[in-house]
TIVEX-831827 format. One line per 8 residues: number of its first residue (from 1); their letters; for each residue x, y negated, z of C-alpha. Coordinates in steps of 0.25 Angstrom, whole numbers, plus 5000, padded with zeros to 4 digits. Layout:
<atoms>
NUM) A) X/Y/Z ~ ...
</atoms>
This chain:
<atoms>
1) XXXXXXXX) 4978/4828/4677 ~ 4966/4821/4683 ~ 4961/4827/4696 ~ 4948/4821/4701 ~ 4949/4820/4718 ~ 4935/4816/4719 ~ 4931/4830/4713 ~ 4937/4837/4726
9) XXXXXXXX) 4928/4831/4735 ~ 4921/4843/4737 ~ 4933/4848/4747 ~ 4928/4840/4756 ~ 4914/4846/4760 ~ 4922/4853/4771 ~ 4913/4866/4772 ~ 4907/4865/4760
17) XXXXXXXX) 4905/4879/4751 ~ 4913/4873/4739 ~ 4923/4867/4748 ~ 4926/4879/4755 ~ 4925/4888/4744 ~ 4938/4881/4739 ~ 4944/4882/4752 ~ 4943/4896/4753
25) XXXXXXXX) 4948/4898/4739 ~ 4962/4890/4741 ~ 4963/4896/4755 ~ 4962/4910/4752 ~ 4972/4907/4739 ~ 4984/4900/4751 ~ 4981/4912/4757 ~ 4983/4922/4746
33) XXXXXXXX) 4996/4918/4744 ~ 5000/4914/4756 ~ 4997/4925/4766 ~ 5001/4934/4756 ~ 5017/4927/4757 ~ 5025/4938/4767 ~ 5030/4926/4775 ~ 5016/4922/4779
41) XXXXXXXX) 5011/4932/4788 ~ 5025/4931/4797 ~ 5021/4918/4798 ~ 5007/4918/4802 ~ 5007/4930/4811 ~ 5021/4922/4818 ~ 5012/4908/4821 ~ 5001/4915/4825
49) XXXXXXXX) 5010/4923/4835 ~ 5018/4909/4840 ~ 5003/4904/4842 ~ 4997/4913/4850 ~ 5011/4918/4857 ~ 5007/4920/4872 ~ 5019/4913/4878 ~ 5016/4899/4871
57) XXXXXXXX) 5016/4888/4883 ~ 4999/4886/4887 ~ 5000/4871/4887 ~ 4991/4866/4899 ~ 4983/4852/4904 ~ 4981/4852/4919 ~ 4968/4849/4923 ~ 4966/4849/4939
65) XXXXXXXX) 4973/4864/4944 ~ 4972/4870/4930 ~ 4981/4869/4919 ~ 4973/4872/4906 ~ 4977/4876/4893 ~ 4971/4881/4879 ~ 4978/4893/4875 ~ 4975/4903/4860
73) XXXXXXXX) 4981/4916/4857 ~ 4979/4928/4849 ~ 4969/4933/4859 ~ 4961/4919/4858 ~ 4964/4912/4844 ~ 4954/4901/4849 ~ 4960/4899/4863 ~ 4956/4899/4878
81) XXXXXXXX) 4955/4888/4889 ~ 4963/4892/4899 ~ 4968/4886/4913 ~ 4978/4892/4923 ~ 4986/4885/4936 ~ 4998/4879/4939 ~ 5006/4889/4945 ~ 5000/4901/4935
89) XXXXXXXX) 5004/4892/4922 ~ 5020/4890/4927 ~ 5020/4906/4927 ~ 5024/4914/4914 ~ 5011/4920/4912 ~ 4999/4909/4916 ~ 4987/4914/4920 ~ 4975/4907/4913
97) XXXXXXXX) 4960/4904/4916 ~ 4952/4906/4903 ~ 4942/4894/4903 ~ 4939/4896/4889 ~ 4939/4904/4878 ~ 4937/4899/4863 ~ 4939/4911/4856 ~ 4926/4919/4866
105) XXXXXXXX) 4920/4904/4863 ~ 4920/4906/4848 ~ 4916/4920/4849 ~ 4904/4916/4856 ~ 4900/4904/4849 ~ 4903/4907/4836 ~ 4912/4896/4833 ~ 4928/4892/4830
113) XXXXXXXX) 4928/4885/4844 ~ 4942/4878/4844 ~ 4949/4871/4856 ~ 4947/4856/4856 ~ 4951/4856/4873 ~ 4944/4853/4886 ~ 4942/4840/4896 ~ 4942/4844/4911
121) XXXXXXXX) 4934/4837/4920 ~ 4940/4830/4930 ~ 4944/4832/4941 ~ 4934/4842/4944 ~ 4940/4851/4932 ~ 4928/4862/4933 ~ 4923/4858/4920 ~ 4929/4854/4904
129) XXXXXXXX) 4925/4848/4892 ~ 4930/4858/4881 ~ 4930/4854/4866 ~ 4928/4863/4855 ~ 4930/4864/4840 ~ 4923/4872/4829 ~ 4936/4876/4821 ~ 4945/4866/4827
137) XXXXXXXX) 4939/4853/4821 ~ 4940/4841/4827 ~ 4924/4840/4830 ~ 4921/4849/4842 ~ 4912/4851/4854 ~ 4912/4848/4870 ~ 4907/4860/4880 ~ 4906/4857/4896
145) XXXXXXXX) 4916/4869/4900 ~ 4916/4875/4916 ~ 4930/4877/4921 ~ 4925/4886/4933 ~ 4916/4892/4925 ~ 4924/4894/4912 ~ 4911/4891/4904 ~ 4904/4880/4896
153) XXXXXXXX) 4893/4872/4904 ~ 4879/4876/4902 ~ 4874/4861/4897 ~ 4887/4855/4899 ~ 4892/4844/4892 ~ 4893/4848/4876 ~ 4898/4838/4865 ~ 4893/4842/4850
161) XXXXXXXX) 4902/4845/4839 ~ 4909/4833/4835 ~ 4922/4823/4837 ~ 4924/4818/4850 ~ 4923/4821/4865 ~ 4918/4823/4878 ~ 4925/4819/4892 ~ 4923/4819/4906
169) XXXXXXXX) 4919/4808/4913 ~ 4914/4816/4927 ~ 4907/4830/4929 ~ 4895/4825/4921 ~ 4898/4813/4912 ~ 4907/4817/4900 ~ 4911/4805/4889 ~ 4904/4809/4876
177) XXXXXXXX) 4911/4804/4863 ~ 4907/4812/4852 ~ 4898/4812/4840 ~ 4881/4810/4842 ~ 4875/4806/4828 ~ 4877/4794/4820 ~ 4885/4782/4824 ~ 4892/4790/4836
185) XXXXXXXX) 4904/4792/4828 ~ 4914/4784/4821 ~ 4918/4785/4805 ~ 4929/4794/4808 ~ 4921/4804/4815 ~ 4925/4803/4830 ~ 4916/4797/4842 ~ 4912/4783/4842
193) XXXXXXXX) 4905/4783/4855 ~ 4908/4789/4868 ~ 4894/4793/4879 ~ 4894/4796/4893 ~ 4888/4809/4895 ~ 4880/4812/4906 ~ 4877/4829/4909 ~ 4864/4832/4907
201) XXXXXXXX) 4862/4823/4896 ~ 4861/4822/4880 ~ 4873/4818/4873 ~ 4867/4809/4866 ~ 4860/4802/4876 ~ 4872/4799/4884 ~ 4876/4783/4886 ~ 4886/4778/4875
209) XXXXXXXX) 4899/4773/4883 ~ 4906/4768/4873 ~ 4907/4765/4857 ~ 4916/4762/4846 ~ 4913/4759/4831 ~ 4908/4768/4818 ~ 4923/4763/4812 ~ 4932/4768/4827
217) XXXXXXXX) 4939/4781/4826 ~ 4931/4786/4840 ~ 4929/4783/4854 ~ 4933/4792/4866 ~ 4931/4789/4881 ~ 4937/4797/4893 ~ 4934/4795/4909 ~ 4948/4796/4919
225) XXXXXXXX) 4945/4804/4930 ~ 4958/4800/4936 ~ 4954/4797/4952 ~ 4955/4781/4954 ~ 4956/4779/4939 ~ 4942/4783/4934 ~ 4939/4776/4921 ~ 4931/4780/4908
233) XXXXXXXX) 4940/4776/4896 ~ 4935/4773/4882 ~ 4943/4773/4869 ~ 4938/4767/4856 ~ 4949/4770/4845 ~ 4947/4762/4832 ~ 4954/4767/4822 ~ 4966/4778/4823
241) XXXXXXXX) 4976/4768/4830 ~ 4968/4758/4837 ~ 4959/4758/4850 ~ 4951/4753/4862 ~ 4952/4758/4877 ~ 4941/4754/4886 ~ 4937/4757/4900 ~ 4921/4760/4900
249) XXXXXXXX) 4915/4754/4912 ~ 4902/4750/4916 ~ 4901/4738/4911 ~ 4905/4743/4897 ~ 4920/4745/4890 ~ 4932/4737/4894 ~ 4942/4737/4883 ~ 4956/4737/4886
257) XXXXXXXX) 4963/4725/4881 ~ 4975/4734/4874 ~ 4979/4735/4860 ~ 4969/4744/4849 ~ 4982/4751/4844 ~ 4988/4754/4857 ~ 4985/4768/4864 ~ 4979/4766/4877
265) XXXXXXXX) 4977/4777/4888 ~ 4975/4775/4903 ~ 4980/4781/4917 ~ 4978/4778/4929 ~ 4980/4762/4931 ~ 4988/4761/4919 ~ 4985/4759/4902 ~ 4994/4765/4894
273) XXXXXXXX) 4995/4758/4880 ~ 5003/4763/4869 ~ 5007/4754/4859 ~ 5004/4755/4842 ~ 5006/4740/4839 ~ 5014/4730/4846 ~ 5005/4722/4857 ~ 5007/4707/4862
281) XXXXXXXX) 5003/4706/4877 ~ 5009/4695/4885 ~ 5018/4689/4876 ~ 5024/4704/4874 ~ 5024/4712/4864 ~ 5024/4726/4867 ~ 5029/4735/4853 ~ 5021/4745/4847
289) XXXXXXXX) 5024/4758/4852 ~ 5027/4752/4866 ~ 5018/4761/4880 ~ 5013/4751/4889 ~ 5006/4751/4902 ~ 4997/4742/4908 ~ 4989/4744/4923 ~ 4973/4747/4918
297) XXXXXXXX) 4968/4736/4930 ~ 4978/4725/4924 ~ 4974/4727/4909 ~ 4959/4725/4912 ~ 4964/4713/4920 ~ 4971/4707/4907 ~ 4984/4707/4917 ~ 4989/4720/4914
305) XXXXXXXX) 5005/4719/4911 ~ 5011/4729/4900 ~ 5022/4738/4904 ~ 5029/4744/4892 ~ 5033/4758/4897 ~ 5038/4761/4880 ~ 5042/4753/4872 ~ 5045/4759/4856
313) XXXXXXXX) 5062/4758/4852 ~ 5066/4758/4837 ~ 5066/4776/4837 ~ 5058/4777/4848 ~ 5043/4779/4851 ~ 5032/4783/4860 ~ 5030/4798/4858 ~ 5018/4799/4868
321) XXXXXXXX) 5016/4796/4884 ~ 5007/4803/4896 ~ 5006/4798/4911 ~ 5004/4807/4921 ~ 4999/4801/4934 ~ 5010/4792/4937 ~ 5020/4791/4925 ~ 5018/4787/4910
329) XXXXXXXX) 5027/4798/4903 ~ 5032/4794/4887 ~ 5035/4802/4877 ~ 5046/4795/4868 ~ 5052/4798/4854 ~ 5067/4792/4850 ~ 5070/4796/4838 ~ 5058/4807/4839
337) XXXXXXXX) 5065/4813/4849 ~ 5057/4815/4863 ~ 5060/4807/4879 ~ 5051/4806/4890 ~ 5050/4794/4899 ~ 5041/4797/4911 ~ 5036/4780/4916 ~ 5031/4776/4929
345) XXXXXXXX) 5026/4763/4936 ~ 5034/4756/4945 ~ 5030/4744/4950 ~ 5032/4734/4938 ~ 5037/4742/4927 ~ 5038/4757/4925 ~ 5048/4767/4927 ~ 5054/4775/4917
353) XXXXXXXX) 5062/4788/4916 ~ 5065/4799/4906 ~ 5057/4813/4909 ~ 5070/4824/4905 ~ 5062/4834/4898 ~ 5073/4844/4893 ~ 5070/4845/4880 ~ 5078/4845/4866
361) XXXXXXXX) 5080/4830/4860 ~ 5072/4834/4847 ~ 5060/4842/4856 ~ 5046/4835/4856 ~ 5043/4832/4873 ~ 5028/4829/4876 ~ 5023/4825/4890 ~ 5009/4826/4895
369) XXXXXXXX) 5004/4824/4911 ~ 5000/4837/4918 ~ 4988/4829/4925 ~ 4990/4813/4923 ~ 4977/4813/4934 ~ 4986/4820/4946 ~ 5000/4821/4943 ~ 5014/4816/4937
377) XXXXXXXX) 5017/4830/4932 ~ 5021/4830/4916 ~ 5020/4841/4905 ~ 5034/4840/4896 ~ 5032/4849/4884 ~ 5044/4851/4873 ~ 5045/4856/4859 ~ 5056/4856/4848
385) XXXXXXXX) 5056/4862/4834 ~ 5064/4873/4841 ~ 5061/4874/4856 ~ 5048/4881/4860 ~ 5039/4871/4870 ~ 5042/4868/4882 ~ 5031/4865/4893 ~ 5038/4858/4908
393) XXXXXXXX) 5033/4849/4919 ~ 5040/4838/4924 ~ 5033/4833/4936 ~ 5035/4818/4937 ~ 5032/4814/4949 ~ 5036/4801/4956 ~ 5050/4801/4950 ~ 5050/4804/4936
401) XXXXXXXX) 5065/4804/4935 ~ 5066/4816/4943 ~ 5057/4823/4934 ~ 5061/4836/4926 ~ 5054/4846/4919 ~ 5049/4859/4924 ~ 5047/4869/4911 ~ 5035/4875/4913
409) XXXXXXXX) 5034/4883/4901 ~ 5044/4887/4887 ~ 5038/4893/4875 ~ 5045/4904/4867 ~ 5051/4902/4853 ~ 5043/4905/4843 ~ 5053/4907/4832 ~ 5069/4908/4830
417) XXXXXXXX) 5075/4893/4830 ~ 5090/4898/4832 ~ 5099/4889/4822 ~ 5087/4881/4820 ~ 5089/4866/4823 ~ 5081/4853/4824 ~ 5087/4839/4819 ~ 5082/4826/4817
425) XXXXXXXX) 5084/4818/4803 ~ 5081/4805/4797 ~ 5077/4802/4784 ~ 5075/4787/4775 ~ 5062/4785/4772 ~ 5058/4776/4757 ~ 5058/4764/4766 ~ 5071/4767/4775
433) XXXXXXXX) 5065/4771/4788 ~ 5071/4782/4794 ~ 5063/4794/4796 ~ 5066/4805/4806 ~ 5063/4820/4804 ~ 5065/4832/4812 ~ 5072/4845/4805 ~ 5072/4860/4811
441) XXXXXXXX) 5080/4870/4805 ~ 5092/4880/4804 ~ 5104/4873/4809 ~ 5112/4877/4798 ~ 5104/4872/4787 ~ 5109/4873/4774 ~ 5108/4860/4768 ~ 5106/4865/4754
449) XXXXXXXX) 5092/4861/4751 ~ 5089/4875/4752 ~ 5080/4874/4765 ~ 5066/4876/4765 ~ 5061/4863/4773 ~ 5047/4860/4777 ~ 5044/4844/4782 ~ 5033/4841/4791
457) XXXXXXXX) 5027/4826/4793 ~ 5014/4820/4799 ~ 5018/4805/4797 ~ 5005/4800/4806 ~ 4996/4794/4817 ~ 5009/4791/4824 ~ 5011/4806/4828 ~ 5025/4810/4829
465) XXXXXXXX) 5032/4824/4825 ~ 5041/4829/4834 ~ 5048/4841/4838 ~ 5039/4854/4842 ~ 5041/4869/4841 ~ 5032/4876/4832 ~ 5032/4889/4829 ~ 5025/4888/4817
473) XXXXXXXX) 5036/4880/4810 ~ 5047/4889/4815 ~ 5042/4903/4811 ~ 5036/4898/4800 ~ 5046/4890/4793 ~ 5059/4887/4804 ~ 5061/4904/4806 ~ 5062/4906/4791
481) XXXXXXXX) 5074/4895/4789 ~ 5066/4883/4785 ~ 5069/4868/4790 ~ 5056/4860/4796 ~ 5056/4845/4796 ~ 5048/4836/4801 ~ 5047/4821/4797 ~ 5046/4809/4808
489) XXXXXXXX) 5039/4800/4796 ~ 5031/4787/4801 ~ 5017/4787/4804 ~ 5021/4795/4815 ~ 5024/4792/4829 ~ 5039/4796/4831 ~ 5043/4781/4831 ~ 5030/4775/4837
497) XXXXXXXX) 5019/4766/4832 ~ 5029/4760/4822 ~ 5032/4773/4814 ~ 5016/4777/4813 ~ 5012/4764/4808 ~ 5022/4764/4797 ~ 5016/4774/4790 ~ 5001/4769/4792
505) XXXXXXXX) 4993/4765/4781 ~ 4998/4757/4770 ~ 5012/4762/4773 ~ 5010/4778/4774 ~ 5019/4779/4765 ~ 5030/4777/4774 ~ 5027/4791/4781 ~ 5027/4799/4766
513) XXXXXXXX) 5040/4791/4762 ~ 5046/4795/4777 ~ 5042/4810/4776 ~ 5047/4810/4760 ~ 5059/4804/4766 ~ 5062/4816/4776 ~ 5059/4826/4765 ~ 5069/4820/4756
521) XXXXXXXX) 5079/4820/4768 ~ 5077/4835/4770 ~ 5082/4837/4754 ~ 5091/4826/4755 ~ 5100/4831/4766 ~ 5098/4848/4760 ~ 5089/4852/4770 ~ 5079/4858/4759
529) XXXXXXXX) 5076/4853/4745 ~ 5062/4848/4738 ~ 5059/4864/4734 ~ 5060/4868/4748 ~ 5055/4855/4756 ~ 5039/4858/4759 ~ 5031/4846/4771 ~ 5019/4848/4779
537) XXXXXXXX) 5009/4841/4784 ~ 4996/4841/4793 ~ 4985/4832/4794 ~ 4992/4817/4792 ~ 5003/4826/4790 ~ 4997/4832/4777 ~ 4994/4818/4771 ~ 5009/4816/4772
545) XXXXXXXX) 5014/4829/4764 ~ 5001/4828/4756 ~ 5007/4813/4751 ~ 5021/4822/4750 ~ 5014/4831/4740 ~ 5008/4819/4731 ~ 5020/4808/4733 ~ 5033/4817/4735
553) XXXXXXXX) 5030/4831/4728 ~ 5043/4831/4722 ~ 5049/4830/4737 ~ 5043/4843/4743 ~ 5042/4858/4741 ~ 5031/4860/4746 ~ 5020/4854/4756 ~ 5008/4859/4765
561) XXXXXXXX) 4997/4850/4769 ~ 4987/4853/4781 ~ 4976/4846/4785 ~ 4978/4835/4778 ~ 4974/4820/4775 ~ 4975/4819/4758 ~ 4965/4812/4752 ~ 4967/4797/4758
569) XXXXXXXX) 4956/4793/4749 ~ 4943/4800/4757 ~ 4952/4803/4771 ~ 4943/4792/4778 ~ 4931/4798/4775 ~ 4934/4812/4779 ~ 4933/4818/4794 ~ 4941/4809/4802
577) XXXXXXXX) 4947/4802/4792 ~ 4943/4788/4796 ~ 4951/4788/4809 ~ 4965/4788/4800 ~ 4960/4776/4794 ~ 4971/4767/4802 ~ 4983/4776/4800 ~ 4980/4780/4785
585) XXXXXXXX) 4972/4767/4779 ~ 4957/4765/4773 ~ 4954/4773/4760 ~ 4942/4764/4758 ~ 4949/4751/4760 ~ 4955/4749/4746 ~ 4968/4743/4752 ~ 4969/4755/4760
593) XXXXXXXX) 4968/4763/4749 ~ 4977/4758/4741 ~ 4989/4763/4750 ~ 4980/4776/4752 ~ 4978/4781/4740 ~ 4996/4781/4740 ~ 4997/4792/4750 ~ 4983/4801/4748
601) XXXXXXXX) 4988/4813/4743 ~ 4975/4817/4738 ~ 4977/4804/4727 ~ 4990/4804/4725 ~ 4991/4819/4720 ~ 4995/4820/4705 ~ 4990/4835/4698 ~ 5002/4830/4689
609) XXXXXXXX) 5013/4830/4698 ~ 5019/4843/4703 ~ 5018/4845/4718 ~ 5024/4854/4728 ~ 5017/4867/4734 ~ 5007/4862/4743 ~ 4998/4868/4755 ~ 4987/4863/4758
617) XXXXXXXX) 4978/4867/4772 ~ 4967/4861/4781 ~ 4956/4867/4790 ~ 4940/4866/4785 ~ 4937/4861/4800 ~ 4947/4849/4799 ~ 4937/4838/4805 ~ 4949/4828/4804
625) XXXXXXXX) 4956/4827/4791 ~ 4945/4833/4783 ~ 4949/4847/4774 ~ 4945/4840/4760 ~ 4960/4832/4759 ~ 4966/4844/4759 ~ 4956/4852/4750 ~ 4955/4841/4740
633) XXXXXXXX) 4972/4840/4739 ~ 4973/4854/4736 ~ 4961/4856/4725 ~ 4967/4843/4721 ~ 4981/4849/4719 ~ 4975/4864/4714 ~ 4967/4858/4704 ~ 4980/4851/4699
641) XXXXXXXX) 4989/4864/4698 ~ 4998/4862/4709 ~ 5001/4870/4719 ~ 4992/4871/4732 ~ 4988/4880/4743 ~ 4977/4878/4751 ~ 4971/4883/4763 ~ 4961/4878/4774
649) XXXXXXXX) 4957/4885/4787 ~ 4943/4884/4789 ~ 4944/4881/4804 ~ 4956/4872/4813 ~ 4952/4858/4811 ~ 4962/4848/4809 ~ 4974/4858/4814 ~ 4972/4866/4804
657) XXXXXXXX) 4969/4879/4814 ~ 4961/4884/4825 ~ 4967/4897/4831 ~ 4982/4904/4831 ~ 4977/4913/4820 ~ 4974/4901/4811 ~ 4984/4892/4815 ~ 4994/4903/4811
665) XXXXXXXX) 4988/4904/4796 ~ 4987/4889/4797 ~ 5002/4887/4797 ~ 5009/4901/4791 ~ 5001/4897/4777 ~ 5008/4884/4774 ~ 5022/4888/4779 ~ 5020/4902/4771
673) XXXXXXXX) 5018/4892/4759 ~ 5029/4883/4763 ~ 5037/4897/4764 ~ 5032/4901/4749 ~ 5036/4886/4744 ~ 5049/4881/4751 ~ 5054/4895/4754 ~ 5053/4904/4743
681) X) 5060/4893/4732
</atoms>
């Protein structure tokens, strides 16, 4: 059967009457069936519950004597902005000072106002900078908002609808990096220059600061109010995975003589450079995935020595690191398994001592600074598959060796997990490496093959997957008896820069061949069989099932596919395609395309060839991975015979989903078709 893919084109005119027409159509037939199925609504109604429960933990950021936090329930789907105190936030039952109300907000103006976050200014902290979004896209606006009085400013600072940013420099300067006509931003949509803007003043009249070029992925700049360290910073980032860092000063930008790849932040009098390729400095060379430090004052000098505070190991890696005032805390991954190293200068070399935070050997531990500006005090939060979160404070101080963790804050389970377990496993890939994934399910599992089995992978943009507990998963799928993997495939970042750029470009297959790998693992040692095996994937993630669908049907049950990249063919040219050009390769180079046109599932589908039950979802206000890849893939596999569901939300952005309500529809559809599928064989 011929099927001609240039046809479907039409899918892409996001709004358009025809477009949406078809939308509709296949949305309201997912739904016809699918609500109608006696498992869905338990489902739903339990997500939404675990989404707006009132004894969730308000994750908050300290700005001067407030902790702030964004919080939604049932009675405001759309959220508020919120502060309270220290001592009234360590009580059972905080009380909160409402800033903000979205949900009055959207009443008022009409509008599916979506929380993008606010900017404080500093150190005065009487007024904000909040970013909001028309359905959740990634394009919003900028409003000058009053802390004292809890309203926005009459002729304050306002920033047009569009990709990009305002920041404070003082009281009345902000840095303006957003879009203003032609030639203001670059070919993947996002700022090419940044303005200094004074109050009182047009936009567009404001002084350019600083540039990049049409073909750059953006350009940001930020001020550091930090007292004796003042400094306005600018970044250019070139592609996806290269960047410049500069200090803007009067006499124009000063470069920092650091490597493109590396990632570059700055504290205080140190520079902070994480590295993605090896770098030769002073007849050293420091490995990829290595955490450097180097004093500010000595770098611009060309004197600067190099202390190497990380360096990567054969199974280990870099999972992330924060300073506080005084310390540079690491987050580190052995094996995928979570330890944190709190470092400090002392006189030559730097300190360094394990931070004991308490948690499982299989939990997911992530540290942020309370107040990097004032204070050594540190956020510890931990998460498994089966342990609710866990919010504590471990106040570092001069000594970080004597440092514990004060739990602040312990979230109720959310679902039953008695004789559920976690393990870890490995499985050969085509090429012999040795992938790791993560299984959660009952402790006696029969090993029969009789298990239903869903497999979730990402494979991506160095992003690792790691531990968290989600009560989505677990009253959806874990409650009912099922087994949830998930796949630790390179191009992610559980092994460091070295296991992301395995997978890049001309070698993507590595990542489809990893994840094949672990799904034949699960059969192979009788977790679940091919009839009872389904995969997920979001985003990046839904190019990789949606290649498990066109290069492996006969190894799944079943797949669901979410805002995803499919059609590798026009990505580029679509939203923010452009910016993925360095991870994914060049669809208009014909070399590029040639190893392309191998993993777009979009090309690669054949209405001949019988594939498993798949679902296929976006969100109509996706700005990021535009809603026509998933359109097309599934008129493409209708028009075939094969069995597709469809179904879009007309609002959410790239996540898919704007308020608890949607976010519960959002994720009980897919798992009630995964129940329909895997389950009921």
């Amino acid at each position: 059967m011929h099927l001609d893919r240039d046809e479907l084109s039409w899918l892409e005119d996001v709004d358009g009457p025809r477009a949406m027409a078809w939308v509709d159509e296949r949305s309201r037939e997912a739904e016809a069936v699918l609500t109608a199925d006696p498992r869905y609504e338990p489902i739903r109604s339990r997500i939404q519950a675990a989404l707006e429960a009132e004894d969730r933990i308000p994750l908050v950021t300290q700005v001067g004597a407030h902790l702030y936090n964004f919080w939604t329930d049932a009675e405001h789907e759309r959220g508020v902005w919120r502060r309270t105190t220290w001592d009234s936030y360590r009580s059972d039952v905080p009380e909160w000072e409402v800033l903000l109300d979205l949900d009055e907000l959207a009443r008022a103006e009409g509008e599916s106002w979506v929380w993008h976050g606010a900017r404080i200014l500093r150190p005065d902290h009487d007024r904000a900078l909040v970013a909001l979004s028309r359905g959740g896209k990634d394009a919003d606006v900028t409003r000058e908002f009053d802390l004292t009085t809890r309203s926005f400013v009459p002729d304050g600072f306002t920033r047009p609808e569009a990709k990009g940013s305002l920041g404070w420099v003082d009281r009345d300067t902000v840095f303006a990096a957003t879009e203003l006509g032609p030639g203001s931003t670059t070919r993947s949509g996002y700022p090419r220059t940044v303005r200094r803007w004074r109050r009182g003043t047009a936009l567009e009249e404001a002084p350019e600061v600083f540039a990049g070029e049409p073909d750059d992925l953006l350009v940001a700049a930020s001020h550091d109010p930090t007292e004796g360290y003042q400094r306005d910073v600018a970044v250019r980032a070139l592609a996806f995975y290269a960047s410049q860092t500069y200090l803007l000063r009067e006499g124009g930008p000063v470069r920092l003589d650091l490597p493109t790849s590396a990632r570059v932040a700055l504290h205080r009098d140190w520079v902070t450079v994480e590295l993605r390729h090896d770098w030769e400095r002073d007849g050293r060379t420091h490995r990829a995935g290595s955490l450097l430090v180097l004093r500010l004052d000595d770098l611009l000098a060309a004197r600067a020595d190099v202390h190497p505070v990380f360096e990567p190991g054969e199974r280990s890696a870099l999972a992330d690191w924060t300073w506080t005032r005084s310390h540079l805390v690491l987050t580190v991954l052995q094996d995928v398994r979570h330890s944190v190293v709190v470092c400090t200068p002392a006189g030559d070399g730097w300190r360094q001592v394990p931070l004991e935070h308490g948690a499982h050997e299989l939990a997911t531990v992530s540290v942020s600074a309370v107040d990097r500006e004032t204070c050594d005090d540190l956020w510890v939060v931990s998460t498994s598959w089966l342990s609710p979160m866990t919010l504590g404070l471990a106040r570092l101080g001069e000594d970080p060796a004597r440092a514990s963790v004060e739990v602040l804050k312990r979230a109720p389970e959310r679902f039953d997990a008695s004789g559920l377990e976690i393990t870890q496993h490995h499985a050969v890939s085509a090429d012999g490496t040795r992938v790791p994934y993560f299984q959660v399910g009952p402790a006696d599992l029969p090993l029969d093959g009789s298990t239903p089995t869903v497999l979730h992978g990402y494979g991506g943009f160095e992003q690792a997957l790691t531990p968290a507990y989600d009560p989505i998963v677990g009253t959806a799928w874990l409650a009912h008896g099922g087994v949830y993997a998930v796949a630790n495939i390179r191009g992610g970042g559980e092994f460091g820069p070295a296991w992301h750029q395995a997978a890049l470009r001309e070698h993507r297959h590595r990542a489809f061949e990893d994840f094949v790998a672990v799904a034949r693992d699960l059969v192979a040692r009788g977790v679940t069989a091919v009839p009872r095996l389904g995969c997920t994937g979001r985003s990046n993630g839904g190019l990789l099932v949606g290649t498990m669908l066109t290069r492996y049907p006969e190894d799944f049950g079943a797949v669901v596919c979410q805002v995803p990249l499919l059609d590798m063919r026009r990505y580029s040219h679509l939203l923010a395609g452009a910016s993925w050009v360095a991870e994914y390769g060049d669809p208009d180079d014909p070399a590029d395309w040639e190893f392309l046109q191998e993993y777009s599932p979009f090309h690669r589908f054949d209405p001949d060839r019988v594939h498993p039950p798949t679902y296929l979802s976006t969100s109509t206000r996706d700005d990021r991975v535009h809603p026509g890849h998933a359109r097309k893939m599934a008129e493409l596999m209708r028009r075939a015979g094969q069995d597709v569901t469809y179904w879009e939300n007309t609002e959410g952005g790239h996540g898919g989903a704007s308020t608890p309500a949607q976010w519960a529809r959002w994720h009980a559809l897919p798992w009630t078709f995964l129940h329909r599928v895997l389950t009921d064989r």
